[in-house]
C-alpha positions as CSV (number, residue, x, y, z in Angstrom):
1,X,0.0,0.0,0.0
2,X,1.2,3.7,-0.8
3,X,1.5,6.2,1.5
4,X,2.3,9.9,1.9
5,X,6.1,10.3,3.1
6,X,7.0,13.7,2.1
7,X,5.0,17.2,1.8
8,X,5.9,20.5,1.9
9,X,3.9,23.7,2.6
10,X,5.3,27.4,2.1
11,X,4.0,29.4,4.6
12,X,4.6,33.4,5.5
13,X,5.8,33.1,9.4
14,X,8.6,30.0,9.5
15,X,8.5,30.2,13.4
16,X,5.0,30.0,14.6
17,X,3.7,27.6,11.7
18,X,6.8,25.6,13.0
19,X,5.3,26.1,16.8
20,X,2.0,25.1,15.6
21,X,3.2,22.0,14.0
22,X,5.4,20.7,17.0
23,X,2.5,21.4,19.6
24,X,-0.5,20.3,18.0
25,X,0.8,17.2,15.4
26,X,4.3,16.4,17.7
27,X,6.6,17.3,14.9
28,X,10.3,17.5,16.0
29,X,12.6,19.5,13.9
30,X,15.5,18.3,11.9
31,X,17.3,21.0,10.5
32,X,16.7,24.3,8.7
33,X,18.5,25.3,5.6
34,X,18.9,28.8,4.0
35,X,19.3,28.8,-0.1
36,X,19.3,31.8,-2.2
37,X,15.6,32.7,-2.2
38,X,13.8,30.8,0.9
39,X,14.6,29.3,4.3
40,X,13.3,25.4,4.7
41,X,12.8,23.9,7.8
42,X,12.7,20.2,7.7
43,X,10.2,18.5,10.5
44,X,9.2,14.8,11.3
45,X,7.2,12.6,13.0
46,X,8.8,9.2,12.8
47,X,6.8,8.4,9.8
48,X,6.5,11.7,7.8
49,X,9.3,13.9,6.7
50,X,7.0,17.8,6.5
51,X,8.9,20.6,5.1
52,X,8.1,24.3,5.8
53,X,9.3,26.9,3.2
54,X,9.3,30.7,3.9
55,X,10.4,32.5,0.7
56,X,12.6,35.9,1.0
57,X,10.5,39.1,0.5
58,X,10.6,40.1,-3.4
59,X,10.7,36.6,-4.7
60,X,8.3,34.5,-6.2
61,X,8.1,30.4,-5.6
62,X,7.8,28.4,-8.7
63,X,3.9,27.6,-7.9
């Protein structure tokens, strides 16, 4: 049977979507990675690797 093991969300406020996540779901974090256009925060629960994406102001996400 398939299942879900990645997704990613991009969100406006990296810090308090993380919060949100960690308190209501139990996601711990992993790490959190800066490229040239966006911060990523990677997140887990054991079983599902959630990435949060907060883009720098000015630049648009491939959507």
């Amino acid at each position: 049977m398939s299942r879900i093991v990645h997704l990613a969300l991009k969100v406006d406020d990296l810090e308090k979507t993380t919060e949100f996540y960690q308190k209501v779901f139990g996601f711990a974090e992993v790490e959190t990675k800066k490229t040239r256009d966006h911060t990523s925060r990677h997140l887990t629960d054991g079983d599902l690797d959630f990435t949060l994406i907060k883009y720098d102001a000015g630049t648009q996400s491939a959507e």
